[in-house]
Structures are given as structure tokens and as C-alpha cells.
C-alpha positions in Angstrom: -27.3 -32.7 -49.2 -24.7 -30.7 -49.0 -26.5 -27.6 -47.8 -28.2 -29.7 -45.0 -25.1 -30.9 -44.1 -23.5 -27.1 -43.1 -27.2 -26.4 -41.3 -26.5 -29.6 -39.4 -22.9 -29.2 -38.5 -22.2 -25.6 -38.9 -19.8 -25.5 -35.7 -18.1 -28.7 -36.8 -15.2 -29.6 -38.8 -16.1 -32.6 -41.2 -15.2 -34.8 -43.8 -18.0 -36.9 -44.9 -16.3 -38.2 -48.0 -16.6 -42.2 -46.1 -19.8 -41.5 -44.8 -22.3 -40.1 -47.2 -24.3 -43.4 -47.6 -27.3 -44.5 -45.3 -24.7 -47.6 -45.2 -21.5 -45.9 -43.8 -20.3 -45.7 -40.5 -20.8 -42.3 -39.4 -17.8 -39.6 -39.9 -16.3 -38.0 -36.1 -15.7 -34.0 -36.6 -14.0 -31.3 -35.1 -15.1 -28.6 -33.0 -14.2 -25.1 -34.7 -13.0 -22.7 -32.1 -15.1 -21.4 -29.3 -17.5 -24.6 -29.6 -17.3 -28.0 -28.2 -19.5 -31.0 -27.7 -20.3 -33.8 -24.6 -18.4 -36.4 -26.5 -16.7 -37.2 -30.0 -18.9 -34.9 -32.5 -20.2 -37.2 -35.8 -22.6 -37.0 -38.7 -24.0 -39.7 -40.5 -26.7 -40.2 -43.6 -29.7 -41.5 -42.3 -32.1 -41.4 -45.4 -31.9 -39.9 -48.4 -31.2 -36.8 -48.9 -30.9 -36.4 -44.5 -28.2 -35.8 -42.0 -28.0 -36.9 -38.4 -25.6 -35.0 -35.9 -24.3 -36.9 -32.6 -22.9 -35.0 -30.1 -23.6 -31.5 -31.5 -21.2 -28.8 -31.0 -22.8 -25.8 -28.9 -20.7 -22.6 -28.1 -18.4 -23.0 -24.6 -20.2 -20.5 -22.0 -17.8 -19.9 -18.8 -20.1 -20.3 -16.0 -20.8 -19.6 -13.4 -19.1 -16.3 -13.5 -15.9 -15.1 -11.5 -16.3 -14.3 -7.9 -14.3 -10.4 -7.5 -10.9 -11.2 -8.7 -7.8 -9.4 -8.1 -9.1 -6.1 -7.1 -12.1 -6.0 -9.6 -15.8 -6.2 -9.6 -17.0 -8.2 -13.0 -20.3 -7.3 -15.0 -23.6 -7.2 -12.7 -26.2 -6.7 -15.5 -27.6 -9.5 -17.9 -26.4 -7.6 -21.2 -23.1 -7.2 -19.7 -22.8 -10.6 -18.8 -23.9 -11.9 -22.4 -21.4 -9.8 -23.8 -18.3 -11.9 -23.2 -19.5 -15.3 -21.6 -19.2 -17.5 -24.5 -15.8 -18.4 -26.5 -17.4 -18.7 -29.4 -17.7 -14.5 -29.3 -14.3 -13.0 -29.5 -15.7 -10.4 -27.4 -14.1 -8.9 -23.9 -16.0 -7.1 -20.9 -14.7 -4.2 -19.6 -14.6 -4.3 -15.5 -14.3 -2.2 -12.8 -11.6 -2.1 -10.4 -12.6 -1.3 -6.5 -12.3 1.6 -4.9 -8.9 2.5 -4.1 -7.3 1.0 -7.1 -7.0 2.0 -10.7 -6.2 0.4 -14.0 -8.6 -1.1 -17.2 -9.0 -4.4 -16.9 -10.7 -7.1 -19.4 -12.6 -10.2 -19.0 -13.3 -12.8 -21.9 -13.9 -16.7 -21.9 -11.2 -18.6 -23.7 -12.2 -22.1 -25.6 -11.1 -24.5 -22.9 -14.2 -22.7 -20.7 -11.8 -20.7 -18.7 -11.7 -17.1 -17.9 -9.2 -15.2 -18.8 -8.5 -11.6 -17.3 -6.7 -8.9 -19.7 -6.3 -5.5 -20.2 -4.5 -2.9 -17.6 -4.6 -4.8 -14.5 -6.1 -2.9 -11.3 -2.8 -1.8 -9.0 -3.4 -0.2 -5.7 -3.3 3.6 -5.8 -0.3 5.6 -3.9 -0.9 7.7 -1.3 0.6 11.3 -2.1 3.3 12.9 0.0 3.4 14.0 3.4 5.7 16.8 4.5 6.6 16.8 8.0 5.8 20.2 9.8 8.1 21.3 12.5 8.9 18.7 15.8 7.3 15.8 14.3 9.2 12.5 13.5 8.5 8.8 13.1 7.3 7.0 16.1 9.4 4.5 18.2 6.7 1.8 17.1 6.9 -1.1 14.7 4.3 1.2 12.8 6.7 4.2 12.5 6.0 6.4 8.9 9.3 6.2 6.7 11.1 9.3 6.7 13.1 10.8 3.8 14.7 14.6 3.9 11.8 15.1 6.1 9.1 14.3 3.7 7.2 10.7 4.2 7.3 9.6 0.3 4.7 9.4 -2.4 3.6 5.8 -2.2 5.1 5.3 1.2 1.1 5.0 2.1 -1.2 3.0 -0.1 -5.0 3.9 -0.6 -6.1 0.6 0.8 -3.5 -2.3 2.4 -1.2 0.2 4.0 -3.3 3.3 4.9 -1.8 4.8 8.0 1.7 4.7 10.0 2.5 6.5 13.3 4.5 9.8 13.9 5.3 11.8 17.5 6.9 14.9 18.8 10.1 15.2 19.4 12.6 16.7 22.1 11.2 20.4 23.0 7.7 20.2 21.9 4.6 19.3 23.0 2.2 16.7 22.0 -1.8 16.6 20.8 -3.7 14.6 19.0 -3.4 11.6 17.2 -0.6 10.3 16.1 -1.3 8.5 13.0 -1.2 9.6 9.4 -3.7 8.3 7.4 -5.2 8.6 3.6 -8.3 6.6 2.0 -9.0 5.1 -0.8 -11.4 8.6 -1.2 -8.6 11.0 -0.3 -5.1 10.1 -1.1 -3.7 13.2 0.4 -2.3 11.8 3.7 -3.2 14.1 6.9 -2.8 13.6 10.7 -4.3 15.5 13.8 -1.3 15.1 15.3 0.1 19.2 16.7 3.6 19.2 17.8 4.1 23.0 19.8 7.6 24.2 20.8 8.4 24.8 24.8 9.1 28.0 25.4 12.1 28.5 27.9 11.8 30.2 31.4 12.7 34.1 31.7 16.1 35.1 32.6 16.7 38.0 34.5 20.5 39.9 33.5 22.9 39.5 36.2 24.8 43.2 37.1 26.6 44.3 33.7 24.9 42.2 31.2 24.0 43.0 27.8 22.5 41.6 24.6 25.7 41.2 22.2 24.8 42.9 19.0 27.8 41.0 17.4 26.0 37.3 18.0 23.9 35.8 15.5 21.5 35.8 17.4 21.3 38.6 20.6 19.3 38.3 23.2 16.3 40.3 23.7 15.8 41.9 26.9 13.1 43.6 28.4 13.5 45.9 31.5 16.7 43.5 32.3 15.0 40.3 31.6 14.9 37.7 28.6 11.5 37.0 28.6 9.8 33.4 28.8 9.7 32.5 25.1 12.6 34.8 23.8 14.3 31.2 23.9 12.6 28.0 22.7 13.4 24.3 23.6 14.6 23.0 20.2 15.0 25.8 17.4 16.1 28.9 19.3 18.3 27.2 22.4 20.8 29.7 22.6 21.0 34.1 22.1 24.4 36.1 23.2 25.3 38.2 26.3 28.2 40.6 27.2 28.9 43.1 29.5 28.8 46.6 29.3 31.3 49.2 29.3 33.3 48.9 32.7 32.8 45.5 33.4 35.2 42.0 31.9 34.0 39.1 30.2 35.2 36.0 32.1 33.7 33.0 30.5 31.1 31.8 27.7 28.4 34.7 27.3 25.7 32.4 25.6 22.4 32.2 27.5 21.1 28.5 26.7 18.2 26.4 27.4 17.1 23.3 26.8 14.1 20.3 26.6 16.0 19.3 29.4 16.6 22.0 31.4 13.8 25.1 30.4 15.5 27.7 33.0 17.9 29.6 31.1 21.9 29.7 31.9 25.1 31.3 31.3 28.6 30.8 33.0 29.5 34.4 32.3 29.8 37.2 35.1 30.7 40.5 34.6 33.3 41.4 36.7 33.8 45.2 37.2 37.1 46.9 36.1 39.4 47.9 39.2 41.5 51.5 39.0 45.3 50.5 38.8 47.2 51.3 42.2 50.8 52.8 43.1 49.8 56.5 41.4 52.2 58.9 42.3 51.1 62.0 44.5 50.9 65.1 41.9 52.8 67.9 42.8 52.2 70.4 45.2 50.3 68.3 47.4 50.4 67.3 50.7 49.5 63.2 50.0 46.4 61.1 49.0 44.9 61.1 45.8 43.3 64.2 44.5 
């Protein structure tokens, strides 16, 4: 019987050495791996030459299957399904993570009917880098974009749980748009419509004796006796230098400045015009005054 036996209790773990008469009490068993049973599995001889199984072990199916775990979609199809929902096949699913995240994860029922999630867990993909073009800076909002060496950093922004943060204008420019910088789960390069345009500064027009200085860093340019609106900007180009031309004295700072604060170009320099020294001695020969 022997042969009838291992048909009978293939999945089972039994020793039928007290039990192999139609008189014995039947033998309990064991459960290989990946199988169980309702109750205590057993065997016993019936009749001659025939077995009888109680409590049969039947492979351990996990069921019903796993809603979306963490960040995943599991197997939709039938075949997929079959492929790894019983422990008694040492067989894994491959699954899919959602949009927006990226890894290789696994799914596979253990024995004790529990499943079990393997493989390259699915990890929310970072947003790329976002370099801050000129005048923009974070908001004043709890939502303000972190800022480093004016760059908001890889990863700073995440495709789906963190998507967007908030930026403005700062001192001498102008706003438009949007403020928010956003990327997607589809496009992990993070953009804004947010413009930030520089004021331009008021004209200026020379005061009697002024001149660009050539020796500043940066002179100012003058057209027919005016530094034109725009010449000077309200945050990256606040100041150009002056002095005065040949017969006429310096007497204070000769930087023309603006500002976001005040658009209407200044200077505290005059040009004050060179006087001819007094007490000259009549020249010779002639009757008084100056020749």
C-alpha cells in the first residue's frame, strides 16, 4: 500500500508505522511547506490494501488579493494572478509601481497565507533642479521653495506628495505670473510662469559741468546731456560715475544712484566753476587795470 499511501497523502508528512492495520488508530501528519489542512491532517487503513485521508492537506492560496500597497499596483490578469497566489509555488509576481514612483517590486504568498512584498521597493521619484533666473526668490509663505546658492535642489520637489512650492520677485523687479513651481509625476523638470522684469530708473539730465567718469567701473552713459531712463536699473545696475569737466571742482560724491525705492536718479555732486586768483600786479608800462 505503500504507493497508495504517497497518492493519498502526497502533501503530508507521515509515519504510519502504528497505523497500518484496519484496527489502528489513525496516524496525525504534517503539512509539508506551502500546504495546510482545516484541522489535524491523518491517515488511517480502512480495508485492505486502502488508505483514508482526514483533513487533506491542499496548497495555502492568499486571497483575496492585496488592495494597491505602498505605491504599487498588483497583477490584474488571471495568469498573473495564478502565478504567485499559492505558497505551495515558490514563485514571485513582478508589480508595477504608480506613476510617479520607481523601483522593482515582488509579490509572493508565504505558508502562513500572508503576502509578502519583496524586491526594490517603489520610492517616490525627485524632482530635478531648478535654477533661479534673475529677481526671483522664495516667497514669504509657509509654502516658500528652499533655496541653495540660488538653485532650488534636486529632490527639493517630489513627483507626487510634494509637487510645487511658491517663489516671488524681489526688490526692483516686477511681477507676472504665477508664482508656483511645479513638476509632475510626467515631467520632473520643475518650471514656473512666474517673469520677474527689472525697473528701469528715471532719466537724469547733467547738471552744468558734468561728465561720465571714464575712470569708474562703471560711467555713466549720456546722451545729449542726459542718462537715459534705463541706463540705470533698480537692482543690478544702481549706481554709474560722474565728474566734472575741465574748469569746474568736484565737491562731493559723483555717483549717480537709484533705487527700488526711489527710481529718480541722484547725486550730491555740483560742479563748481574754478575762480581766477585776485591781487595781480599791474604789468608795466601801464596805466592800471588788468590788461
Amino acid at each position: 500500500p505503500s504507493s497508495q499511501l504517497l497518492a493519498a497523502f502526497i502533501n503530508g508528512i507521515a509515519d504510519v508505522s502504528g497505523c497500518n492495520k484496519v484496527s489502528d488508530s489513525p496516524c496525525l501528519s504534517t503539512c509539508i511547506a506551502g500546504y495546510g489542512s482545516s484541522g489535524p491532517p491523518g491517515i488511517e487503513c480502512v480495508a485492505a490494501n486502502t488508505w483514508a485521508v482526514t483533513n487533506a492537506c491542499t496548497p495555502i492560496i492568499c486571497d483575496p488579493w492585496l488592495d494597491a500597497g505602498p505605491n504599487f499596483v498588483v497583477p490584474v490578469t488571471t495568469a498573473q494572478q495564478d502565478a504567485c497566489k499559492s505558497a505551495a509555488v515558490s514563485t514571485s509576481c513582478s508589480l508595477t509601481c504608480l506613476t510617479g514612483y520607481s523601483g522593482f517590486p515582488t509579490l509572493s504568498c508565504e505558508g502562513s497565507g500572508s503576502w509578502v512584498v519583496g524586491g526594490v521597493l517603489c520610492r517616490e521619484n525627485d524632482c530635478l533642479a531648478f535654477s533661479l533666473p534673475a529677481g526671483m526668490e522664495p516667497s514669504a509663505s509657509s509654502s516658500a521653495c528652499t533655496i541653495s546658492a540660488g538653485t532650488v535642489p534636486e529632490g527639493t520637489l517630489k513627483a507626487v506628495t510634494a509637487s510645487e512650492c511658491s517663489l516671488q520677485c524681489g526688490a526692483g523687479y516686477t511681477q507676472s505670473g504665477s508664482n508656483l513651481l511645479k513638476c509632475s509625476p510626467s515631467f520632473l523638470t520643475p518650471s514656473t510662469p512666474l517673469t520677474c522684469s527689472e525697473i528701469n530708473c528715471n532719466a537724469y539730465t547733467l547738471l552744468t559741468g558734468m561728465i561720465p567718469d571714464v575712470s569708474h567701473p562703471i560711467p555713466c552713459t549720456v546722451v545729449s546731456g542726459t542718462v537715459p531712463s534705463g541706463a540705470l536699473r533698480a537692482a543690478t545696475k544702481t549706481e554709474c560715475g560722474l565728474t566734472c569737466s575741465s574748469g569746474y571742482t568736484v565737491n562731493a560724491d559723483a555717483n549717480l544712484t537709484c533705487s527700488d525705492s526711489s527710481l529718480n536718479p541722484a547725486t550730491t555732486m555740483t560742479c563748481l566753476p574754478n575762480e581766477c586768483l585776485g591781487g595781480l600786479t599791474a604789468p608795466i608800462n601801464t596805466t592800471g587795470g588788468v590788461a
